[in-house]
N, C-alpha and C positions, 0 to 999 in steps of 0.2 A: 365429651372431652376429646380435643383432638388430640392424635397419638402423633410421636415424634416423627420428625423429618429432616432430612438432611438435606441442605443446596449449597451447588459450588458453584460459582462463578469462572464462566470462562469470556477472558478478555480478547477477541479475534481481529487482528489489522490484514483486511485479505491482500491476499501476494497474487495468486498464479490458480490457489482451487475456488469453483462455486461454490461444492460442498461444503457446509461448515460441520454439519453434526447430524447423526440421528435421526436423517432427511430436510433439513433445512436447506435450501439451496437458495444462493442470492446472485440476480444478474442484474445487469453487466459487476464486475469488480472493481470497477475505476468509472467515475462520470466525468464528460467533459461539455465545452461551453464554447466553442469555438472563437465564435462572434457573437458578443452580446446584443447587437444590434439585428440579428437575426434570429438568433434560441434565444428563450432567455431561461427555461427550465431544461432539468434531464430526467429521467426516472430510472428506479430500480422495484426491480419484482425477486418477494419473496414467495417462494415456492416451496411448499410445506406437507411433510407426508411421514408413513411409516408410524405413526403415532398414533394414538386416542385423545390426546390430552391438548386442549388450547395453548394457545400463548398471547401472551401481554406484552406489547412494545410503544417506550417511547423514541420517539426522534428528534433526535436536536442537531447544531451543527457549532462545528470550534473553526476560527480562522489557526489555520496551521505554518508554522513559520520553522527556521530551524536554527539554531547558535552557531556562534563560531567554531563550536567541536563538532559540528553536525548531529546537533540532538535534539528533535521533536521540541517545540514551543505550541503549548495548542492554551489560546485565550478564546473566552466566549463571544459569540456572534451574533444578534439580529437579524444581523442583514440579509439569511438566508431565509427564502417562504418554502415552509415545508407543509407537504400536503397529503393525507392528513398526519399530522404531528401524537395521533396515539391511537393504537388500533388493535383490533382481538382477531389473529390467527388463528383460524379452526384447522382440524386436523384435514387433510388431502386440500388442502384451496390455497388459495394465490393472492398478494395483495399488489399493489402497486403503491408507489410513496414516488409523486413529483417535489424536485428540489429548482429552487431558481431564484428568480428575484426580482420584483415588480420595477426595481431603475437601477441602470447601472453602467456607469461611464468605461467605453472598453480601456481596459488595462494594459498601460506600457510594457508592462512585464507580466507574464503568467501569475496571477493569481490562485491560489490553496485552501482548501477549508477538507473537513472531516464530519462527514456525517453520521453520524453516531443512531444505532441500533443498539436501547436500553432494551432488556426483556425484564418485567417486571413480575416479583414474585407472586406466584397465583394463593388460595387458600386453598392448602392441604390437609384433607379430613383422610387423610387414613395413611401407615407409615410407607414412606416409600422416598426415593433419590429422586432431587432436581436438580437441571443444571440450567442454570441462569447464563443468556449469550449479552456481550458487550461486543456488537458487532461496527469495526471501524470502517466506513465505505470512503478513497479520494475522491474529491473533486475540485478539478480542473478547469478555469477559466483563464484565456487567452488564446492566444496566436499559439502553435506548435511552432517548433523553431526544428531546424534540422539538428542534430546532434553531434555537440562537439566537446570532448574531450580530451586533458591534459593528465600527464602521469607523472608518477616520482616515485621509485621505485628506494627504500631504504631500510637498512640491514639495524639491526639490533643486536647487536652480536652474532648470534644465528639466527633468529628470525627474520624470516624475510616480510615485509609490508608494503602496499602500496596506494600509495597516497592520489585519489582519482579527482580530480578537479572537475564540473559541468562548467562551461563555458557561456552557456546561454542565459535567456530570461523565461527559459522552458525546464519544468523538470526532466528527470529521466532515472529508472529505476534501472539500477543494478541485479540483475538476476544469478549470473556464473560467470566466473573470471578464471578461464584458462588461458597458463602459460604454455609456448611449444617453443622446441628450441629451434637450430637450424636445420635440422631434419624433419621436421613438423611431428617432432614426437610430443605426450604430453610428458610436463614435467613437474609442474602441481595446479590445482586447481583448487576453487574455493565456490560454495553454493551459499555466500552469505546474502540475503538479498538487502537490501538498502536501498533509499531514495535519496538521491539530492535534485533539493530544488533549485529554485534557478540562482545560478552563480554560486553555488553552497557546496561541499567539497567532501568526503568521506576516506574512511580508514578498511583497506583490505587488511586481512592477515593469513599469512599462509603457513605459516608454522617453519619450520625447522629446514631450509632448504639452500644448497651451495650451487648458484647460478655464477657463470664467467660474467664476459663481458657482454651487459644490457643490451647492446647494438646486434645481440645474434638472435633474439628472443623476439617472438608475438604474443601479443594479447588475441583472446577470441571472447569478445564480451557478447552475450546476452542480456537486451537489455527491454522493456516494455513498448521502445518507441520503433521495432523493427522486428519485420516475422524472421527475419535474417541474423545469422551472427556477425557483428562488427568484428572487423579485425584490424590491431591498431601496431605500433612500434612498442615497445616496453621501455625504450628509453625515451618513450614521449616526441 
């Protein structure tokens, strides 16, 4: 008889680490597609160690969209050829999973999908903790677009917020959004990360903070499409 066992599920949409857990490591963390008419797959390698124990993954992929409050719309997809689509992790080894698509008309506007890293639970004969990964990988097809950005910066009584518009038909992730005032000191900051995609629009919050007037104040965003920090107006 098999003895009890316990499995969490953790749900991971990667930001900024390879690391996910426990020696799993996944590269790149964002796939892109430039030119369809050139690439038409990408891959990622999973890099696996520290462990005794196999693992079990399926892979799928969601076309990824986002509402008008900027909130994740992920519908199933087809379209993408994933290769292979379910494989067994041994401990210290490496896999590779190509992603792409056998035709496809390049896209007016950057196109979105998510490629999804299921680990499936193995059979456990003796008691012991498992932790099941839901690993979410972007990817990116289209033209990159240079990065442009609108703000609006709006009080709630004391909270301060600010409202970041993308301007493009290209994403662009939000990484850290520091304010500085006229003396480039800071005055708050926020390490929320978020994505909008193209033409899609997001909500900062900074909490509790009495700024003058807008026109003396910088932005220094950190953002995925620049090794450099942008630095913008705060009143847009």
């Amino acid at each position: 008889m098999n003895k009890l066992f316990s499995m969490f599920a953790i749900s991971i949409v990667l930001a900024c680490s390879q690391t996910i857990y426990a020696g799993l490591k996944i590269t790149p963390i964002q796939l892109y597609i430039s030119d369809v008419k050139k690439q038409r797959s990408a891959t990622v390698t999973l890099d696996y160690s520290d462990s005794d124990q196999a693992k079990i993954f399926e892979v799928s992929a969601v076309k990824w969209g986002q509402n008008a409050e900027g909130e994740d719309v992920l519908e199933p997809d087809n379209s993408v050829v994933i290769n292979p689509k379910n494989f067994v992790l041994q401990p210290n080894s490496k896999q590779i999973v190509r992603v792409g698509f056998t035709q496809m008309q390049a896209p007016k506007k950057e196109e979105t999908w998510r490629i999804i890293f299921n680990e499936i639970a193995p059979t456990v004969k003796e008691s012991k903790v498992n932790f099941l990964f839901n690993i979410s990988v972007p990817l990116f097809v289209g033209v990159q677009e240079k990065v442009k950005l609108n703000f609006n910066p709006v009080y709630n009584g004391s909270q301060l917020s600010l409202n970041v518009k993308n301007n493009t038909n290209t994403h662009v992730q939000i990484k850290k959004i520091t304010i500085l005032d006229d003396k480039k000191k800071e005055v708050a900051v926020t390490t929320d990360m978020k994505y909008l995609l193209n033409n899609q629009q997001q909500k900062f919050n900074f909490g509790e903070i009495k700024l003058g007037d807008f026109n003396k104040y910088k932005l220094i965003i950190e953002t995925d499409r620049s090794e450099l920090p942008m630095e913008f107006n705060l009143s847009g």
